[in-house]
C-alpha positions in Angstrom: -4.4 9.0 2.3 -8.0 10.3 2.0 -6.7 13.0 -1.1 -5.6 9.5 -2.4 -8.4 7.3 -2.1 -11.0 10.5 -3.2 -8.7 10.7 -6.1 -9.2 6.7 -7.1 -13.0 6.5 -5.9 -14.1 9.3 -8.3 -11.8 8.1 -11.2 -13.1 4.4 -11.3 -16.5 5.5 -10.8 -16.2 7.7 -13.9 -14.5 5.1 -15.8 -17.3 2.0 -14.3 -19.9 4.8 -15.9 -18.6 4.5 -19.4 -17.4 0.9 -19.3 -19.7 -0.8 -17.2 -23.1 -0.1 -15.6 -24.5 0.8 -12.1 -24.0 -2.8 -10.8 -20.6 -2.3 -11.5 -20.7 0.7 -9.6 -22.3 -0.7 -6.9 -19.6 -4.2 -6.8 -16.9 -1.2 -6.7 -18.3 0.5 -3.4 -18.5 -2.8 -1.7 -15.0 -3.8 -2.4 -14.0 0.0 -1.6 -15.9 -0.9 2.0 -13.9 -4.1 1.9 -10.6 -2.6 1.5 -11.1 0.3 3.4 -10.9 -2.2 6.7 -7.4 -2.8 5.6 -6.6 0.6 4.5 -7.7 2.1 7.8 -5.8 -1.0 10.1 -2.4 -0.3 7.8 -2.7 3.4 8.2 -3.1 3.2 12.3 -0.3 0.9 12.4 1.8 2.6 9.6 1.3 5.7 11.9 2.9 4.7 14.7 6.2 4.1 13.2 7.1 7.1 12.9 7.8 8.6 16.6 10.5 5.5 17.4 11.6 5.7 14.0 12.1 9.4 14.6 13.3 9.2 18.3 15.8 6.6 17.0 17.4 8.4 14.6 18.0 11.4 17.1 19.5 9.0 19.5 21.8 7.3 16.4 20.6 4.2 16.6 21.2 3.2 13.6 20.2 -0.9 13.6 17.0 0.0 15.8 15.5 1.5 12.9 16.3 -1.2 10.9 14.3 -3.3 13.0 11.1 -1.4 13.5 11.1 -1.3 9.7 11.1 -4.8 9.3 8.6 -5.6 12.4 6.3 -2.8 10.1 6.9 -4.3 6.9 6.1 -7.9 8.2 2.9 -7.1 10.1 1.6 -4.6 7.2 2.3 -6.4 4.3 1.7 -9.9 6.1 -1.6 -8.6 7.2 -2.6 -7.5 3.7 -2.1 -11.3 2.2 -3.7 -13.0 4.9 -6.6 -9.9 4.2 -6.0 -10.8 0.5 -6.1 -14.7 1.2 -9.4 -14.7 3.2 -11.4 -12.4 0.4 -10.6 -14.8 -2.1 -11.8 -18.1 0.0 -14.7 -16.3 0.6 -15.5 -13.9 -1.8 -19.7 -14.9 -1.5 -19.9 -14.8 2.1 -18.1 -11.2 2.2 -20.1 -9.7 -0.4 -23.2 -11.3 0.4 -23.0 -8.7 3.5 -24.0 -5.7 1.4 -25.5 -7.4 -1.9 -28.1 -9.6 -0.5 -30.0 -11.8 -2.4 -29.2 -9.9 -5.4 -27.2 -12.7 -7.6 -25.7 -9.9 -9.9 -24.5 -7.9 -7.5 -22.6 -10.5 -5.9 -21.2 -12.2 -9.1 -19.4 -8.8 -9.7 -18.1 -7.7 -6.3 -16.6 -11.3 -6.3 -14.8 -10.3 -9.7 -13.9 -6.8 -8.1 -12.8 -9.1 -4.8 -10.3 -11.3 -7.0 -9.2 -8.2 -9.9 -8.8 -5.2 -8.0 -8.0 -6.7 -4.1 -5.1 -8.8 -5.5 -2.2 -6.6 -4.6 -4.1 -5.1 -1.4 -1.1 -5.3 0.9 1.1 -3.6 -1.7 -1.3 -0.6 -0.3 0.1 -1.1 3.2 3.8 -1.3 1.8 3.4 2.0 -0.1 1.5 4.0 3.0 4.8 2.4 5.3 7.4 3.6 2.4 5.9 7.0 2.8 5.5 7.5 6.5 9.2 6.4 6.8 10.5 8.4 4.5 8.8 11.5 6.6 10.4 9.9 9.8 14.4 9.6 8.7 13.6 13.6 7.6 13.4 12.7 3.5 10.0 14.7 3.0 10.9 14.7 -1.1 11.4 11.0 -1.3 7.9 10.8 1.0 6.0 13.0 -1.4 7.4 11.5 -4.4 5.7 8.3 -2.9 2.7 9.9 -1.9 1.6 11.9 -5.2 3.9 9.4 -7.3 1.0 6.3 -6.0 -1.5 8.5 -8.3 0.4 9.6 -10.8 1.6 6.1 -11.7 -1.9 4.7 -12.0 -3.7 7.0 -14.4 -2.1 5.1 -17.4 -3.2 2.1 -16.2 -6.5 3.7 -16.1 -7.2 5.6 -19.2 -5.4 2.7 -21.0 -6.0 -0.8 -19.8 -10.2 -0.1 -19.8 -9.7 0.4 -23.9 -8.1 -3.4 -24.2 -9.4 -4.8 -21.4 -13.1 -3.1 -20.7 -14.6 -3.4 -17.1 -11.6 -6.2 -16.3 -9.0 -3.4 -17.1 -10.8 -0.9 -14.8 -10.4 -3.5 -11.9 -7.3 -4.4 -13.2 -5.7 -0.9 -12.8 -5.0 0.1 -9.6 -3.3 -3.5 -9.0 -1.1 -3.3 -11.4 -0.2 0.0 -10.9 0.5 -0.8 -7.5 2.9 -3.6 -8.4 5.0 -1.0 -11.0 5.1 1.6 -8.4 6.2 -0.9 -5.9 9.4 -1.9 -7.7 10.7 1.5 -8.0 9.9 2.4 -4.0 11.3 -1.1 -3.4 14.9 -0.3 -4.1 14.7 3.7 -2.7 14.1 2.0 0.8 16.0 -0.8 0.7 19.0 1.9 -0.4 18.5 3.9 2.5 18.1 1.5 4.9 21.4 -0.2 3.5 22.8 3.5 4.5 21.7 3.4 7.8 23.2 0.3 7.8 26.2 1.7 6.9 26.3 4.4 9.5 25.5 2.0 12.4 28.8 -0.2 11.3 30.8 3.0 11.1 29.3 4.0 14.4 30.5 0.5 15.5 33.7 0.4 14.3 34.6 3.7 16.1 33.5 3.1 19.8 35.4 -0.3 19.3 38.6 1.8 18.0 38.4 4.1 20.8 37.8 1.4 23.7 40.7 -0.7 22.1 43.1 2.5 22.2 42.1 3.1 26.2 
């Protein structure tokens, strides 16, 4: 997580440098202090999945799994929009914390608050995908989430900024983050749909052996 978030932090204020100006810069650290309240809740909680997650896939239990996944996925991601949903009511009052009295300031972490926030808890989906994926023993699939979260946005940031100028620089990691997500999307779902699999099998078994004593 921090190789990821020093990788995006010096990028954008590269690219705020050449596209924008230091009030820009200065709207992107207070959304980064914004964001990094959620990052650091969905990484604490994203964390602790992985021991039962682990523990359950020792002991075969199959549909346990299954549910810790989904009790993750509900309270990470649900988290993130309610995070996501606040920001935007009050964008002011939340940047108004570091900015002050100064007008400018504000007016631009308020467009980094709606832009670049917008598909926060996607964040929390991606850092539970990868975590996961370490737990059920798949360490490539978890690395190809891990480094694959950069790799996949550095399009998005040495293109959109061309079109789009300071808008595509918040843009970026949002969209990015939606692209990514709907190829990680189906890699989980398909392994949990195996585990699935396994648990009926498991099932299916004890039943055919109680059946025959």
């Amino acid at each position: 997580m921090f190789i990821y978030m020093s990788f995006i932090i010096a990028l954008h204020n590269r690219l705020f440098i050449d596209y924008g100006d230091t009030t820009q810069l200065a709207a992107f650290a207070i959304v980064g202090y914004l964001a990094s309240c959620y990052y650091f809740f969905a990484e604490g909680l994203v964390s602790g999945l992985q021991p039962p997650v682990s523990y359950y896939l020792g002991a075969k239990q199959y549909q346990r799994i299954i549910q810790t996944v989904k009790l993750a996925f509900s309270v990470t991601v649900g988290s993130g929009i309610v995070v996501v949903i606040v920001l935007n009511l009050f964008p002011e009052f939340f940047a108004s914390f570091f900015a002050n009295v100064n007008e400018p300031l504000i007016e631009a972490t308020k467009v980094g608050i709606r832009l670049h926030l917008m598909a926060l808890f996607l964040d929390g989906f991606l850092f539970m995908a990868s975590i996961y994926f370490v737990a059920v023993g798949k360490s490539g699939q978890a690395l190809f989430v891990s480094v694959g979260n950069m790799v996949v946005q550095l399009p998005f940031l040495l293109i959109l900024p061309r079109f789009f100028g300071i808008e595509g620089v918040w843009l970026a990691v949002p969209l990015s983050n939606i692209a990514f997500t709907a190829i990680v999307l189906p890699l989980l779902f398909m392994n949990l749909k195996g585990l699935m699999r396994l648990y009926r099998s498991e099932n299916a078994q004890v039943m055919t052996l109680t059946n025959f004593s």
